[in-house]
N, CA, C and O atoms as CSV, one atom per row, in Angstrom:
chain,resi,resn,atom,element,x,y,z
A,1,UNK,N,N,-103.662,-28.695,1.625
A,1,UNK,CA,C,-102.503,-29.269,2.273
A,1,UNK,C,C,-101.265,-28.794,1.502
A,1,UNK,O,O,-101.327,-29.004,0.291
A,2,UNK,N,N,-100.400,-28.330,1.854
A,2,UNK,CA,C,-99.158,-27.836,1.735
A,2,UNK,C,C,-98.114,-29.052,1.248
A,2,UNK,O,O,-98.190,-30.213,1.650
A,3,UNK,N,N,-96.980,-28.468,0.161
A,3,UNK,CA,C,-95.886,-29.615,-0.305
A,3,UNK,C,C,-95.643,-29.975,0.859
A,3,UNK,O,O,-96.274,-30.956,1.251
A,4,UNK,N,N,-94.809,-29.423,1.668
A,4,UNK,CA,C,-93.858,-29.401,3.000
A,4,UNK,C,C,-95.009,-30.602,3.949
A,4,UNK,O,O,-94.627,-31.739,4.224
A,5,UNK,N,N,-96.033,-30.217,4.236
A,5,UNK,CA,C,-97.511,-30.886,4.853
A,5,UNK,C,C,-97.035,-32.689,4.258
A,5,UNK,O,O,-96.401,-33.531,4.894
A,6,UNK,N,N,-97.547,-32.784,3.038
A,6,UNK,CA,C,-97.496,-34.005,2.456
A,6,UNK,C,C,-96.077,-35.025,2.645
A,6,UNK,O,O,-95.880,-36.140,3.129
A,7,UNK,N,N,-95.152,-33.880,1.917
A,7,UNK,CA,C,-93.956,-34.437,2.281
A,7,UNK,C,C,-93.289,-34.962,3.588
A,7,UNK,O,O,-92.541,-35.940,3.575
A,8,UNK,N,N,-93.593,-34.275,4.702
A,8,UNK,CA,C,-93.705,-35.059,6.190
A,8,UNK,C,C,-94.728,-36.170,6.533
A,8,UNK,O,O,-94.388,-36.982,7.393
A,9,UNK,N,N,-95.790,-36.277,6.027
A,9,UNK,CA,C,-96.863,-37.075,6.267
A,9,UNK,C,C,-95.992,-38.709,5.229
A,9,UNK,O,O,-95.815,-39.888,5.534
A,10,UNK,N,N,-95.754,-38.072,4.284
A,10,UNK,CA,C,-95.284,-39.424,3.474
A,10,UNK,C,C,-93.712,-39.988,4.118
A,10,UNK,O,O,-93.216,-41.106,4.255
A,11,UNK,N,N,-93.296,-38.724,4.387
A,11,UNK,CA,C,-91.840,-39.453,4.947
A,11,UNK,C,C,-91.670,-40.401,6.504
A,11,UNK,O,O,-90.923,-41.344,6.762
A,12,UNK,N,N,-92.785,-39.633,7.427
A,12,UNK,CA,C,-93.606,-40.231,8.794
A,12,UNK,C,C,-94.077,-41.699,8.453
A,12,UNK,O,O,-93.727,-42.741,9.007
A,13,UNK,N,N,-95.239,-41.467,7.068
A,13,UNK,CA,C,-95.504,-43.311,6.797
A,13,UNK,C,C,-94.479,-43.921,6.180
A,13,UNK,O,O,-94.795,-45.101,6.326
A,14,UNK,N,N,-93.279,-43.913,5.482
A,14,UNK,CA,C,-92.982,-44.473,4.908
A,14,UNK,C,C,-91.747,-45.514,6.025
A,14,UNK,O,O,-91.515,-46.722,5.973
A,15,UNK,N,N,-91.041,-44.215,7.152
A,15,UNK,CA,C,-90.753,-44.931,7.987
A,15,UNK,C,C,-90.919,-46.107,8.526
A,15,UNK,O,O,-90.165,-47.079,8.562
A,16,UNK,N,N,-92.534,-45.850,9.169
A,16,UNK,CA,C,-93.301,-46.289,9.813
A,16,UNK,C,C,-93.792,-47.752,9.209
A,16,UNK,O,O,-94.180,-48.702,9.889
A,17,UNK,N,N,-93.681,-47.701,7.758
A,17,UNK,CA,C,-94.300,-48.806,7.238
A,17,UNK,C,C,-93.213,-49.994,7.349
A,17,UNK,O,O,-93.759,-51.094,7.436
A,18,UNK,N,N,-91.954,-50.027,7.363
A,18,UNK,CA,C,-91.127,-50.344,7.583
A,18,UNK,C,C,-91.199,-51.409,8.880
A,18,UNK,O,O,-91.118,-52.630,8.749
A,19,UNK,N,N,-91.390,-50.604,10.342
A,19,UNK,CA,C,-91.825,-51.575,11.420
A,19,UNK,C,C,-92.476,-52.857,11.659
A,19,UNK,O,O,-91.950,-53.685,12.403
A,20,UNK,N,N,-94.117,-53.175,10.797
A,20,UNK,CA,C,-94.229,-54.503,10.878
A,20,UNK,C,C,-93.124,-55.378,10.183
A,20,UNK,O,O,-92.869,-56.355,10.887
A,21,UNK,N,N,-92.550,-55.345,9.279
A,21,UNK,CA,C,-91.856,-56.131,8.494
A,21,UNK,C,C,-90.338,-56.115,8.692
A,21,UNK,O,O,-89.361,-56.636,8.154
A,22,UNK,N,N,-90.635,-55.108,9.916
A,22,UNK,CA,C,-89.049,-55.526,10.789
A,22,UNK,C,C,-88.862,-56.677,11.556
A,22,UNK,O,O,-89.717,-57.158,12.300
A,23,UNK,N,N,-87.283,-57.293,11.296
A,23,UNK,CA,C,-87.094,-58.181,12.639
A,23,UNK,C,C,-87.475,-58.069,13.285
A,23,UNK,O,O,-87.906,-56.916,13.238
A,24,UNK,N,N,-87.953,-58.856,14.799
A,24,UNK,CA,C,-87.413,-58.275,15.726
A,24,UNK,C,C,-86.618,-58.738,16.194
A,24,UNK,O,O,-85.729,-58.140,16.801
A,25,UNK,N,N,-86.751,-60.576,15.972
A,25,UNK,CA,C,-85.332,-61.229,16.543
A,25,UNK,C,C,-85.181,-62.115,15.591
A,25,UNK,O,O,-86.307,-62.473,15.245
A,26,UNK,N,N,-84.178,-62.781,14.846
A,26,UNK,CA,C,-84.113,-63.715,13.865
A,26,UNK,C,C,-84.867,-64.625,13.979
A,26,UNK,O,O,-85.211,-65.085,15.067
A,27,UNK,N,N,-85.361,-65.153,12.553
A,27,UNK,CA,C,-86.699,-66.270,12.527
A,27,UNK,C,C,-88.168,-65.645,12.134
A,27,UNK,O,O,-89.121,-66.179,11.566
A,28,UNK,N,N,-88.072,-64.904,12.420
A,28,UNK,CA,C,-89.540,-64.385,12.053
A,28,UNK,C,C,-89.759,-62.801,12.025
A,28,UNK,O,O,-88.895,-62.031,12.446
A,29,UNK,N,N,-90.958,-62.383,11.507
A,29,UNK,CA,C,-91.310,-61.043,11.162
A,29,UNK,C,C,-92.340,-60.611,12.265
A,29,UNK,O,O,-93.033,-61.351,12.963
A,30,UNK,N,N,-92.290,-59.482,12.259
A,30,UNK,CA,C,-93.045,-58.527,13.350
A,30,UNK,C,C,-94.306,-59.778,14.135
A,30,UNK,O,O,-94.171,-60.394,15.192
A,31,UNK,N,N,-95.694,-59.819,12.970
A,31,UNK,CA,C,-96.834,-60.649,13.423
A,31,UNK,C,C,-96.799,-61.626,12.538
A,31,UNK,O,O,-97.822,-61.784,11.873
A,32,UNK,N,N,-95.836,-62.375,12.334
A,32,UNK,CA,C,-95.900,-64.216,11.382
A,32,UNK,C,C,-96.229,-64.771,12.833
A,32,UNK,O,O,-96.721,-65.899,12.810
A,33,UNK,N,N,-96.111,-64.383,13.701
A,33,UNK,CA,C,-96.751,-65.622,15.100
A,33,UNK,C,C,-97.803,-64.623,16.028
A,33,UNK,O,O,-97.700,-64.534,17.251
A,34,UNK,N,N,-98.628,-64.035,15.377
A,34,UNK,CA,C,-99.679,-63.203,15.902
A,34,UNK,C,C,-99.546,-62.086,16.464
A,34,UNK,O,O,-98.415,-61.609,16.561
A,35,UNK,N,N,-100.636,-61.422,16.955
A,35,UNK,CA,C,-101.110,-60.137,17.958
A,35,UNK,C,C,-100.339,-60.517,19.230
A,35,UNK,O,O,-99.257,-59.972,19.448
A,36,UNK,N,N,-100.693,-61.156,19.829
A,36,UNK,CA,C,-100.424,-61.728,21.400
A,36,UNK,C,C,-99.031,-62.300,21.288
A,36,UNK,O,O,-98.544,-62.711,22.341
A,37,UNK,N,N,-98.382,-62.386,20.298
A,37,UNK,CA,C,-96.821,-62.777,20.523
A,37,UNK,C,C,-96.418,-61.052,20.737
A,37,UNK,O,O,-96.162,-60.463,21.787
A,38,UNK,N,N,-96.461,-60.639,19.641
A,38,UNK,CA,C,-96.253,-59.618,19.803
A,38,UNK,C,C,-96.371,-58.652,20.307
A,38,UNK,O,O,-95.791,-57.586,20.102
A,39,UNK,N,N,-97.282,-58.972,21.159
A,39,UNK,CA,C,-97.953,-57.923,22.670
A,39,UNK,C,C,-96.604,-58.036,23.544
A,39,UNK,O,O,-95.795,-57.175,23.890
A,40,UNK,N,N,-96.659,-59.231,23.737
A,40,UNK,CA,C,-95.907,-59.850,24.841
A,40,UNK,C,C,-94.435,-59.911,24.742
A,40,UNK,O,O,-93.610,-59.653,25.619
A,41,UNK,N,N,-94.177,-60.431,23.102
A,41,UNK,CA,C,-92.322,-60.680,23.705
A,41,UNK,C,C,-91.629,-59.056,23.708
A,41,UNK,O,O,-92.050,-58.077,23.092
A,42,UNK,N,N,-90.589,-59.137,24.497
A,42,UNK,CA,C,-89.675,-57.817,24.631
A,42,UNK,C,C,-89.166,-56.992,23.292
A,42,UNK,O,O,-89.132,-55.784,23.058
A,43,UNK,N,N,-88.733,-58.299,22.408
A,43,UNK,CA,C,-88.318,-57.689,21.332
A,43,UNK,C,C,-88.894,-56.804,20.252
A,43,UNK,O,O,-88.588,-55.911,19.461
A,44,UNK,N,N,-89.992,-57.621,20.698
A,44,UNK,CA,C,-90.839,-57.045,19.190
A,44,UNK,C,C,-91.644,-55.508,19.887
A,44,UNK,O,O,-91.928,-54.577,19.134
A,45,UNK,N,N,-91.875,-55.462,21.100
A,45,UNK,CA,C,-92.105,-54.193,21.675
A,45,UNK,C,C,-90.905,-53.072,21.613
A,45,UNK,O,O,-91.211,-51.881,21.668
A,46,UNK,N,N,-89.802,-53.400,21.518
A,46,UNK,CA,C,-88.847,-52.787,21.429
A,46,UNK,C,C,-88.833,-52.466,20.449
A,46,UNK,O,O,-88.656,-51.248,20.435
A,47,UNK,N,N,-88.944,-52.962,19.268
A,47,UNK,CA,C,-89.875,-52.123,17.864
A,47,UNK,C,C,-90.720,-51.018,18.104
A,47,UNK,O,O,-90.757,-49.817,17.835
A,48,UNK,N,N,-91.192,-51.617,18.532
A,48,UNK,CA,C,-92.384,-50.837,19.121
A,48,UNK,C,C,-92.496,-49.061,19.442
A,48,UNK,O,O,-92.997,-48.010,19.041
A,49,UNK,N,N,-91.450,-49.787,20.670
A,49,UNK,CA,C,-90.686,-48.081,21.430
A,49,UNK,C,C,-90.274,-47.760,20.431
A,49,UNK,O,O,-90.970,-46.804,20.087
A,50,UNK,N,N,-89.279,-48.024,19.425
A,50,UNK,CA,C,-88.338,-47.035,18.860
A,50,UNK,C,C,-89.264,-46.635,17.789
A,50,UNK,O,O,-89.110,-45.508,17.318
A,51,UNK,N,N,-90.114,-47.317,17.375
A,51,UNK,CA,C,-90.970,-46.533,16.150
A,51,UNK,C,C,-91.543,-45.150,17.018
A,51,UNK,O,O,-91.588,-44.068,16.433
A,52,UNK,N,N,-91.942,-45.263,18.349
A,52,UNK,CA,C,-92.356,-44.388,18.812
A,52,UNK,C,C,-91.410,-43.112,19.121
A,52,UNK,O,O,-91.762,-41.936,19.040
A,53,UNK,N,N,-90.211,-43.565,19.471
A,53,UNK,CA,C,-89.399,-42.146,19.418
A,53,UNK,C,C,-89.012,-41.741,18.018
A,53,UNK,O,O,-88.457,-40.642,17.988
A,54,UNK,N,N,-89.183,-42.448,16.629
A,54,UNK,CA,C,-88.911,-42.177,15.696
A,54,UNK,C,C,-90.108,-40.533,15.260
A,54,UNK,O,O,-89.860,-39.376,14.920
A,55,UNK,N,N,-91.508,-41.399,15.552
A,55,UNK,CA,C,-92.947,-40.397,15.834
A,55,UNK,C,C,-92.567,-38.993,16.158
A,55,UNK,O,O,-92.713,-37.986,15.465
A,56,UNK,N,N,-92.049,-39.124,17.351
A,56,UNK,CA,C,-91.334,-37.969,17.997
A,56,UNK,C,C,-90.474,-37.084,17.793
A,56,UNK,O,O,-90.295,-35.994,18.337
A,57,UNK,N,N,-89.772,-37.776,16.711
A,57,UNK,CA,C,-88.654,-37.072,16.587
A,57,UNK,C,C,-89.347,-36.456,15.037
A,57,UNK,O,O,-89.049,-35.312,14.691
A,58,UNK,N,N,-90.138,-37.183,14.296
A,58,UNK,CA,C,-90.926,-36.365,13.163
A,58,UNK,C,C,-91.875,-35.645,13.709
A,58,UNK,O,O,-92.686,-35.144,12.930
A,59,UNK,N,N,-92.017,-35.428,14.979
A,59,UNK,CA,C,-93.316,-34.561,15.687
A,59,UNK,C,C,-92.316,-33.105,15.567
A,59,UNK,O,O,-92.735,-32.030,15.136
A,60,UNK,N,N,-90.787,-33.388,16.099
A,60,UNK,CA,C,-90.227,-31.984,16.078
A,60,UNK,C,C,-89.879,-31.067,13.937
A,60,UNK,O,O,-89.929,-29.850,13.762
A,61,UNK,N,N,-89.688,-31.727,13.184
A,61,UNK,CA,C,-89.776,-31.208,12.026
A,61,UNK,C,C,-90.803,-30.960,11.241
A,61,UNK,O,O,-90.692,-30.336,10.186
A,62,UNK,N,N,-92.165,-31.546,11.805
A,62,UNK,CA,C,-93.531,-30.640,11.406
A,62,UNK,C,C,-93.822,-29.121,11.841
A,62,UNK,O,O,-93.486,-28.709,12.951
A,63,UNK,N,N,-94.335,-28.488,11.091
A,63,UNK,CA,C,-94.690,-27.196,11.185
A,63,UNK,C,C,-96.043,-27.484,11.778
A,63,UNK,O,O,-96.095,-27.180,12.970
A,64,UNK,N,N,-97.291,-28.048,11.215
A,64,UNK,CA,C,-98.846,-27.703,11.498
A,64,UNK,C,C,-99.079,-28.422,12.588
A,64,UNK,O,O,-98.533,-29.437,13.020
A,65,UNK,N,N,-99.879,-27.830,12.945
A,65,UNK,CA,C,-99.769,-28.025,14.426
A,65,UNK,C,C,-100.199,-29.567,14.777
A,65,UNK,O,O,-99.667,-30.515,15.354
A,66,UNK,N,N,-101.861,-29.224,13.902
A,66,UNK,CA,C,-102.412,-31.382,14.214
A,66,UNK,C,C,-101.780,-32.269,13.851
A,66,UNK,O,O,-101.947,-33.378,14.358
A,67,UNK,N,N,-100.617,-32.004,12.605
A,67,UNK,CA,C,-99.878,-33.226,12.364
A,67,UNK,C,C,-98.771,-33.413,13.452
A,67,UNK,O,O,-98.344,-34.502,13.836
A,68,UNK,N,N,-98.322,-32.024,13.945
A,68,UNK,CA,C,-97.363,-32.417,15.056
A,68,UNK,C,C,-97.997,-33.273,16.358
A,68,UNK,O,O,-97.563,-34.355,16.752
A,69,UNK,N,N,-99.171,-32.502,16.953
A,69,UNK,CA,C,-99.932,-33.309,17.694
A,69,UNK,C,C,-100.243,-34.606,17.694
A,69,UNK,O,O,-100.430,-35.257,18.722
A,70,UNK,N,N,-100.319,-35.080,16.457
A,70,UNK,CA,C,-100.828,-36.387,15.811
A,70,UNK,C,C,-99.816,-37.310,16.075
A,70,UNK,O,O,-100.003,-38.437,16.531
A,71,UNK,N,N,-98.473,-36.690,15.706
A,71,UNK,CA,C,-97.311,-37.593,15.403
A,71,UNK,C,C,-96.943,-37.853,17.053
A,71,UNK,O,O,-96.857,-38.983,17.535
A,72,UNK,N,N,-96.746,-36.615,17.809
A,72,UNK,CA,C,-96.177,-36.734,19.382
A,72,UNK,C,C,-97.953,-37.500,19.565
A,72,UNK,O,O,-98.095,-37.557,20.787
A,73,UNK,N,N,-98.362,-37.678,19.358
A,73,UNK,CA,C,-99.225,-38.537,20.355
A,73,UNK,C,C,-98.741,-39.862,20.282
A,73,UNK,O,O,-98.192,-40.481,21.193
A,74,UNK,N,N,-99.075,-40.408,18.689
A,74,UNK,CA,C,-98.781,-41.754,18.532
A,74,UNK,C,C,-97.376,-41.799,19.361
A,74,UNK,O,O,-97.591,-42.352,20.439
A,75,UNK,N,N,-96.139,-41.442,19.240
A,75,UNK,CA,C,-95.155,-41.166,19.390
A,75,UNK,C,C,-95.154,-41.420,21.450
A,75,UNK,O,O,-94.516,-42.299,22.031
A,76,UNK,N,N,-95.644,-40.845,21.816
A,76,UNK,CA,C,-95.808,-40.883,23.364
A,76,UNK,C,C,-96.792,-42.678,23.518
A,76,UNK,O,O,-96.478,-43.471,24.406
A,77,UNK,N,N,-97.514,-42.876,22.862
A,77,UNK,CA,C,-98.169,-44.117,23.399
A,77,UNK,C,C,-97.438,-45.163,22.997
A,77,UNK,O,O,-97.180,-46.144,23.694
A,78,UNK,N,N,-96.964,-44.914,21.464
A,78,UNK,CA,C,-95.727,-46.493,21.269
A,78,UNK,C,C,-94.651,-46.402,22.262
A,78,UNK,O,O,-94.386,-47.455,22.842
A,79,UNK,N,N,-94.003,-45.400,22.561
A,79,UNK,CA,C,-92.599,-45.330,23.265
A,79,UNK,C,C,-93.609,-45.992,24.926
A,79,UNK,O,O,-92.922,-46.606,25.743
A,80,UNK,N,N,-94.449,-45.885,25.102
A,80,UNK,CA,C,-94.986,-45.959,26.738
A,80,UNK,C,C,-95.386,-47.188,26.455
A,80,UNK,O,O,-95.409,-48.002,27.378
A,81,UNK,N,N,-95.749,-47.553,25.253
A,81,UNK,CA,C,-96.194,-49.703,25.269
A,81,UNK,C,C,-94.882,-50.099,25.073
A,81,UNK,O,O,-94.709,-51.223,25.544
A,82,UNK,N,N,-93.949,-49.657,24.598
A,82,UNK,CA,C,-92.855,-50.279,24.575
A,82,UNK,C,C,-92.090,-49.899,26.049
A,82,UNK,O,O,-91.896,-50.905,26.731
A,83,UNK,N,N,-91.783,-49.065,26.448
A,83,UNK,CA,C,-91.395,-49.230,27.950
A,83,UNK,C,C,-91.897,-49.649,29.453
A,83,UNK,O,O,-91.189,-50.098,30.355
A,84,UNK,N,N,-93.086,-49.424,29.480
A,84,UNK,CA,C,-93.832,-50.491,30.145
A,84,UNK,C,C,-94.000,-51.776,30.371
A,84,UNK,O,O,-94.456,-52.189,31.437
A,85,UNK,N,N,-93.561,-52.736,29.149
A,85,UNK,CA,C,-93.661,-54.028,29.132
A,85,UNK,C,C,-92.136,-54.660,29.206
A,85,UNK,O,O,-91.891,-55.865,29.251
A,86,UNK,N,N,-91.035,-53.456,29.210
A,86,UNK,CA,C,-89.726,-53.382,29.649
A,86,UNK,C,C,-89.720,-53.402,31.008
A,86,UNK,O,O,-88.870,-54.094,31.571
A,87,UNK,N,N,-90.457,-52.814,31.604
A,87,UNK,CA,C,-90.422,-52.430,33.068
A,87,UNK,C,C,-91.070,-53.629,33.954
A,87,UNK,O,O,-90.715,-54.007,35.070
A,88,UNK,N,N,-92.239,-54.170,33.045
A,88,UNK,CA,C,-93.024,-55.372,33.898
A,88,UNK,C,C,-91.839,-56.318,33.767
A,88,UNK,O,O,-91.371,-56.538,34.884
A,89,UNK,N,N,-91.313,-56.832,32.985
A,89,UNK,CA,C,-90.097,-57.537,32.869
A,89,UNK,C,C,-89.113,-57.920,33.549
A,89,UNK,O,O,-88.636,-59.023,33.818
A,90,UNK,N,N,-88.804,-56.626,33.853
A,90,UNK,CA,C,-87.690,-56.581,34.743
A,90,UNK,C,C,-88.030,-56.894,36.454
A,90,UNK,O,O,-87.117,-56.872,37.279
C-alpha cells in the first residue's frame, strides 16, 4: 500500500468518524436514542446524505481504483438513504 493509498484511507476515516458523534439536532447525538430513531428522523439522515457526498467527493482524489470504487459506492448508498427518506417525507 502506497503513502498517498494510506493517507486517503486515513483522511476518508477520520472524516467519517466524525458523523456518529455529530449533532443532528440539539439534545442528542447521532444513536443516544437508537438505530430506528435514526433510521427514521430527517435530521439525522441528513447526516447521513452529506457523509455520503463527502465519500464522493474523496472517491474523486483517490488514485487506486478499489479504493475509489469503495469510497463512490459507500458514497452513492449514504447520499440515496439520505435522500430517499427526504423524498418519502415530503
Amino acid at each position: 500500500m502506497t503513502s498517498r493509498l494510506r493517507k486517503m484511507i486515513l483522511g476518508g476515516l477520520a472524516a467519517l468518524a466524525g458523523v456518529p458523534a455529530a449533532l443532528a439536532h440539539p439534545g442528542h447525538g447521532m444513536f443516544d436514542h437508537g438505530l430506528a430513531h435514526a433510521a427514521t428522523s430527517l435530521s439525522h439522515l441528513g447526516l447521513v446524505g452529506w457523509a455520503g457526498f463527502a465519500c464522493l467527493g474523496f472517491s474523486f482524489l483517490t488514485r487506486p481504483s478499489k479504493a475509489r470504487l469503495a469510497l463512490r459506492g459507500a458514497g452513492v448508498l449514504m447520499a440515496a438513504a439520505g435522500g430517499l427518506r427526504w423524498l418519502m417525507a415530503a
